[in-house]
PyMOL commands that place a pseudoatom at each C-alpha (Angstrom):
pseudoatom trace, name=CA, resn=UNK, resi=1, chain=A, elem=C, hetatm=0, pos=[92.967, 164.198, 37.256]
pseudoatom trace, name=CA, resn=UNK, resi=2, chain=A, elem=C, hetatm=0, pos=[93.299, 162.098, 40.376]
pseudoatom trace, name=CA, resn=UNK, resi=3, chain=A, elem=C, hetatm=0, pos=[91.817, 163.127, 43.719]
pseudoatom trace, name=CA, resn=UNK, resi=4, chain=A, elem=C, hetatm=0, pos=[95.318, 163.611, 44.873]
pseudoatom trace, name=CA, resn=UNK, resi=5, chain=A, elem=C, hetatm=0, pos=[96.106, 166.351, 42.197]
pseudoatom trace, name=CA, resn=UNK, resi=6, chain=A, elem=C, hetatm=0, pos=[92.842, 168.224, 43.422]
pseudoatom trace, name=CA, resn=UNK, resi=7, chain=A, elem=C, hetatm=0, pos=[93.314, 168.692, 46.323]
pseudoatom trace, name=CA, resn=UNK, resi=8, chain=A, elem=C, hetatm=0, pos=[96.700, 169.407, 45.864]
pseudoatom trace, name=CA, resn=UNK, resi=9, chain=A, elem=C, hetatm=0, pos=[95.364, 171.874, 43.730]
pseudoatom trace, name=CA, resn=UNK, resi=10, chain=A, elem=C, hetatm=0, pos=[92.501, 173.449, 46.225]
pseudoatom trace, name=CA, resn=UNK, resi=11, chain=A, elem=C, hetatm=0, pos=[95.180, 173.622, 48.847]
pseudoatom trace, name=CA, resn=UNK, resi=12, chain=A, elem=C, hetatm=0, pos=[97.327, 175.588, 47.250]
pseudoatom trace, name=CA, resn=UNK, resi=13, chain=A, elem=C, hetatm=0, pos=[94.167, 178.114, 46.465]
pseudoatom trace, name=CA, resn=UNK, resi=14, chain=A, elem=C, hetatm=0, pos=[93.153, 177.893, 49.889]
pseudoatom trace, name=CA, resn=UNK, resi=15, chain=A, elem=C, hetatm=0, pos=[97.041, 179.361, 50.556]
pseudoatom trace, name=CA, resn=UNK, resi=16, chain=A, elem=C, hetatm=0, pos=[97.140, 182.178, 48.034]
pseudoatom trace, name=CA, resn=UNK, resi=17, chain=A, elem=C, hetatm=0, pos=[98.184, 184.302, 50.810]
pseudoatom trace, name=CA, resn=UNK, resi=18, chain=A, elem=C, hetatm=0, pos=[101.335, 182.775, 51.741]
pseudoatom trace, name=CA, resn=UNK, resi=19, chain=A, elem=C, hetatm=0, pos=[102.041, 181.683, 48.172]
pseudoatom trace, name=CA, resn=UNK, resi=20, chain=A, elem=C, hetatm=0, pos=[104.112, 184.711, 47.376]
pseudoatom trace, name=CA, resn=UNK, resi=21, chain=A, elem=C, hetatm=0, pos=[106.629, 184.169, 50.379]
pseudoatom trace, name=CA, resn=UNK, resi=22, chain=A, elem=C, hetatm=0, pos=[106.417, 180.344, 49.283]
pseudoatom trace, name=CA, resn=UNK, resi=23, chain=A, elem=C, hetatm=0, pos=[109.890, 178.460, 47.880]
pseudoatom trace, name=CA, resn=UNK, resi=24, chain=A, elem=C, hetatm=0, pos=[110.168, 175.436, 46.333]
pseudoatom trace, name=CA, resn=UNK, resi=25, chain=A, elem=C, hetatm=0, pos=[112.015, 174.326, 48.598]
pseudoatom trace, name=CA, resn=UNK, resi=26, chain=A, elem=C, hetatm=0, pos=[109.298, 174.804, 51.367]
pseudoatom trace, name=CA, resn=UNK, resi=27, chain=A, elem=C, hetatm=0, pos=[106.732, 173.921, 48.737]
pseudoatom trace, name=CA, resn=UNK, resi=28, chain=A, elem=C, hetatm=0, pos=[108.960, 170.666, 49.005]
pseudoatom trace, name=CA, resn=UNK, resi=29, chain=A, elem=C, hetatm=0, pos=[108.947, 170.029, 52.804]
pseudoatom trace, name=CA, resn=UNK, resi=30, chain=A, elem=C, hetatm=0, pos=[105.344, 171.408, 53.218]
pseudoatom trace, name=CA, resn=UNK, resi=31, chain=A, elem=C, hetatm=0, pos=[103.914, 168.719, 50.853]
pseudoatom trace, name=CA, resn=UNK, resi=32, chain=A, elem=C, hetatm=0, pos=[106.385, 165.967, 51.959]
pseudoatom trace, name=CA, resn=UNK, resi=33, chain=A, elem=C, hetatm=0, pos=[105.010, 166.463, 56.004]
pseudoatom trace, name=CA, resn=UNK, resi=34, chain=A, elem=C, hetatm=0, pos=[101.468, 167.118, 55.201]
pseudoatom trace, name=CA, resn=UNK, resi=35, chain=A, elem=C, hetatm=0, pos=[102.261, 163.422, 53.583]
pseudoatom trace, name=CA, resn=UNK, resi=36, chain=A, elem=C, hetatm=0, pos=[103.550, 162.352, 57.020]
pseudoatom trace, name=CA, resn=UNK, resi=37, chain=A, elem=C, hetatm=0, pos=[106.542, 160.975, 54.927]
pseudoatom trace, name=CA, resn=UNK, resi=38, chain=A, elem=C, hetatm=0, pos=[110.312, 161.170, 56.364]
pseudoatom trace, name=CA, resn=UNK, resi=39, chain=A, elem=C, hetatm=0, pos=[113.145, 162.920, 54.464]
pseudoatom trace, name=CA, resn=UNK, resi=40, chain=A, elem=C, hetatm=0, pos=[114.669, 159.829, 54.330]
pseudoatom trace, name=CA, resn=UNK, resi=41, chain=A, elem=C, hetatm=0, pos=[111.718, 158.167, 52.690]
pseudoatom trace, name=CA, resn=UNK, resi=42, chain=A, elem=C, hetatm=0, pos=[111.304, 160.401, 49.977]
pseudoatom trace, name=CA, resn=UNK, resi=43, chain=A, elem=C, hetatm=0, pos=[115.440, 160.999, 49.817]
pseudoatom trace, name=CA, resn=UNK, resi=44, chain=A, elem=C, hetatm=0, pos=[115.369, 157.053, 49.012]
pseudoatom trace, name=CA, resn=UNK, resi=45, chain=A, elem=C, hetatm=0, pos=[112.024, 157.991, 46.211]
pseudoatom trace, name=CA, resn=UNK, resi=46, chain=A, elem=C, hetatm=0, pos=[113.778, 159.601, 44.225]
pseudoatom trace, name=CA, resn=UNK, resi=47, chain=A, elem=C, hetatm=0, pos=[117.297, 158.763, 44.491]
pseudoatom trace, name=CA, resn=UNK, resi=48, chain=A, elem=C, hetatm=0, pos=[118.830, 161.263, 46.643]
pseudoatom trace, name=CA, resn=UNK, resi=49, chain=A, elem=C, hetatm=0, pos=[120.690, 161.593, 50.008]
pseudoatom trace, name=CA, resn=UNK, resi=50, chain=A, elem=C, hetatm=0, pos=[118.690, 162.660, 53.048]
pseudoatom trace, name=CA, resn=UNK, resi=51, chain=A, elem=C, hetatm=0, pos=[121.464, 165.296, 53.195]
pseudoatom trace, name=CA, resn=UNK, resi=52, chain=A, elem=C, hetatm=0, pos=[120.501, 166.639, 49.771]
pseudoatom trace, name=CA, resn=UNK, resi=53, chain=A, elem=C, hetatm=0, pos=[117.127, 166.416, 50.543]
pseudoatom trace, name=CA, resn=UNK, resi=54, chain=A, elem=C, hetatm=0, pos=[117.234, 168.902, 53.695]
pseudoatom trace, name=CA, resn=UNK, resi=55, chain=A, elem=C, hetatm=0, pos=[119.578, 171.074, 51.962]
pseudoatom trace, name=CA, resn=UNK, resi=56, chain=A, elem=C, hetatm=0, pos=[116.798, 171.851, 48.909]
pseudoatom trace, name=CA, resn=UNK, resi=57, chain=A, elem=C, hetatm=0, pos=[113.935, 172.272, 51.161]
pseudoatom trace, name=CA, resn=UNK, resi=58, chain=A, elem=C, hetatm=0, pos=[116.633, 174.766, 53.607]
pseudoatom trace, name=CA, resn=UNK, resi=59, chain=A, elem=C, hetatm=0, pos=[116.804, 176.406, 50.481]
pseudoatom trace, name=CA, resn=UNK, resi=60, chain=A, elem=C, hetatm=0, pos=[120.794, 175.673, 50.261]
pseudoatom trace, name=CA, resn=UNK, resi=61, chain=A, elem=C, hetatm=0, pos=[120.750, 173.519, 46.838]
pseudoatom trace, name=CA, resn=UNK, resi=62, chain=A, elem=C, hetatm=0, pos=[119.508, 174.631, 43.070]
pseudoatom trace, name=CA, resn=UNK, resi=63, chain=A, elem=C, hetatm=0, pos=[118.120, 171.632, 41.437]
pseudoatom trace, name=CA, resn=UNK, resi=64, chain=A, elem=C, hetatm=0, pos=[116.836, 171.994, 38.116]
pseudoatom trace, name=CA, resn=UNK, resi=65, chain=A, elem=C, hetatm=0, pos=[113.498, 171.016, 36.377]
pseudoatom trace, name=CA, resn=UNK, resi=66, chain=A, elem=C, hetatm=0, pos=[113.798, 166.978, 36.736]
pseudoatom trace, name=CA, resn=UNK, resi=67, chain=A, elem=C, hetatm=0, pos=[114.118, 167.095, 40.631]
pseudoatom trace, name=CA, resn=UNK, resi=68, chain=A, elem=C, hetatm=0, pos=[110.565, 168.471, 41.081]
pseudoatom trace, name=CA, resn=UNK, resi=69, chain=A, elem=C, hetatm=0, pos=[109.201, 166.045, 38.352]
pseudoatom trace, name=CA, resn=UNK, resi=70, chain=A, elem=C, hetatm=0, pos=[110.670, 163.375, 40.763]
pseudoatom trace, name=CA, resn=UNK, resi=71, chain=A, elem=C, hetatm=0, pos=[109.233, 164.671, 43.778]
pseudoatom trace, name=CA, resn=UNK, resi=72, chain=A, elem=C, hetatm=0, pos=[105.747, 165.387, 41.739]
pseudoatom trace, name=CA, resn=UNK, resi=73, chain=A, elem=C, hetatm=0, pos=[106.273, 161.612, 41.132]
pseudoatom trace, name=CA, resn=UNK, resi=74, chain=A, elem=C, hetatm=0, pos=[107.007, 160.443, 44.229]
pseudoatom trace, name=CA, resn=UNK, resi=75, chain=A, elem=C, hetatm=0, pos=[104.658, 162.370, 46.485]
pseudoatom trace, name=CA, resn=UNK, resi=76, chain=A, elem=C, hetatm=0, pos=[101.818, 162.429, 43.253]
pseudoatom trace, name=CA, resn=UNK, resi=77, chain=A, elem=C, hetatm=0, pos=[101.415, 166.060, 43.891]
pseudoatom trace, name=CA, resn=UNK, resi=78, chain=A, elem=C, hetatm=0, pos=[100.722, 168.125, 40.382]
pseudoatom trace, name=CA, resn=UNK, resi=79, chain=A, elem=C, hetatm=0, pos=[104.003, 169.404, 39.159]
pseudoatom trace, name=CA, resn=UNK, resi=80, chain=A, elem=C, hetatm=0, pos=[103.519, 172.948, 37.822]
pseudoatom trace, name=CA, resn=UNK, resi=81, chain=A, elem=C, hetatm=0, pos=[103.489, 174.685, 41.380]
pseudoatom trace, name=CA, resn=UNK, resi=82, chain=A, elem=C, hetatm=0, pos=[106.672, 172.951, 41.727]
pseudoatom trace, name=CA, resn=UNK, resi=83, chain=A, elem=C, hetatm=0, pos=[107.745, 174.343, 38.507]
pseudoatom trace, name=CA, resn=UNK, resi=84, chain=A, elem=C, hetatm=0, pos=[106.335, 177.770, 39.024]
pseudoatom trace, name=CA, resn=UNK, resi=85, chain=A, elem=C, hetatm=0, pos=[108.281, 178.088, 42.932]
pseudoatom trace, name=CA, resn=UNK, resi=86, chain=A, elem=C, hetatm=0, pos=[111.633, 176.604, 40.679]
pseudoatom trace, name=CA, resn=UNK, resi=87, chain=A, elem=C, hetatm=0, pos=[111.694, 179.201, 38.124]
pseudoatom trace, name=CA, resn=UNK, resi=88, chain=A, elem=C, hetatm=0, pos=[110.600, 182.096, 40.863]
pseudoatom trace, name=CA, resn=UNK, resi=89, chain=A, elem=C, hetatm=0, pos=[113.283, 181.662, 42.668]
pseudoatom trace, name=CA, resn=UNK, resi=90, chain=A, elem=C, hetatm=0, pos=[115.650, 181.452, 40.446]
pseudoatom trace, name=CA, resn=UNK, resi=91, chain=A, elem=C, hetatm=0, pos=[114.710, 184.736, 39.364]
pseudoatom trace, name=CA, resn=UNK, resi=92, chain=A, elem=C, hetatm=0, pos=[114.382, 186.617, 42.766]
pseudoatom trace, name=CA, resn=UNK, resi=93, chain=A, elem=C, hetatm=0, pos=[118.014, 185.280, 42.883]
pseudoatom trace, name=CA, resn=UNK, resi=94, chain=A, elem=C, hetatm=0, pos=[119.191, 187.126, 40.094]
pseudoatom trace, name=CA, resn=UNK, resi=95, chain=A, elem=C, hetatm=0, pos=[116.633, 189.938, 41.751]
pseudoatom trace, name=CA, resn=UNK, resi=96, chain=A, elem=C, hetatm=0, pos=[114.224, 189.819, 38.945]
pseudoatom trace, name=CA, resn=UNK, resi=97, chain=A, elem=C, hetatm=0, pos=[110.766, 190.133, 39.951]
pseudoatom trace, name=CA, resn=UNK, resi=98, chain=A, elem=C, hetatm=0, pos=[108.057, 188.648, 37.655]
pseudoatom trace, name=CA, resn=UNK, resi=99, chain=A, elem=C, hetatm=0, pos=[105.229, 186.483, 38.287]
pseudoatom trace, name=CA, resn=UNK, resi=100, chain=A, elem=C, hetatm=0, pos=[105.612, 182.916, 36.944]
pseudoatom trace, name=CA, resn=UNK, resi=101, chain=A, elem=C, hetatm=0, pos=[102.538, 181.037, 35.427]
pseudoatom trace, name=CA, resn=UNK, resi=102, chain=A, elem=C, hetatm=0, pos=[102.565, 177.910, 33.646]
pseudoatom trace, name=CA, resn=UNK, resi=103, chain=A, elem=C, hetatm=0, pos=[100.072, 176.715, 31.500]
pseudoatom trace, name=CA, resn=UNK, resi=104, chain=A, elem=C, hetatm=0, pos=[99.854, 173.098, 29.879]
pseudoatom trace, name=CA, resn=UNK, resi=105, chain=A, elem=C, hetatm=0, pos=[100.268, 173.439, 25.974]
pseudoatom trace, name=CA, resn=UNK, resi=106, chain=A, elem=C, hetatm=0, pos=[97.220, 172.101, 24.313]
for i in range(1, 106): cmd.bond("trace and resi %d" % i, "trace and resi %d" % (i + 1))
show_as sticks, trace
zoom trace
């Protein structure tokens, strides 16, 4: 694991208290600034508009599963919180309220 993905990792832990209020979309923008990078940068990464971009992390856009492997990609940020947020709010959208937890298959 690189030193990028730990401390993405100890980061999150150290946020544990806002994680529950946490969307991907935020998760999006929150990684993406703490990276100092533009939306137009990372719109251009991974081959979106800057339009698009603002709408996901506004919450105003579903993407699906390969968007946050892009931006995992792009911003080399582990994917699973990404996926966790994804799936959590698609839920709370349908108001289903379960806790998400992904675990890599061995």
């Amino acid at each position: 694991m690189s030193i990028k993905l730990n401390d993405s990792l100890n980061a999150l832990e150290a946020t544990k208290d806002i994680w529950n209020e946490m969307t991907f979309g935020g998760l999006v923008r929150s990684l993406r600034m703490s990276d100092e990078i533009s939306q137009v940068e990372l719109a251009k990464k991974i081959g979106v508009s800057k339009q698009f971009l603002s709408d996901v992390e506004h919450n105003r856009k579903d993407v699906g599963i390969g968007f946050a492997k892009k931006v995992s990609e792009a911003l080399g940020y582990s994917i699973e919180p990404l996926i966790e947020l994804l799936i959590r709010d698609q839920l709370r959208r349908q108001h289903l309220n379960y806790i998400v937890e992904l675990k890599h298959a061995s």
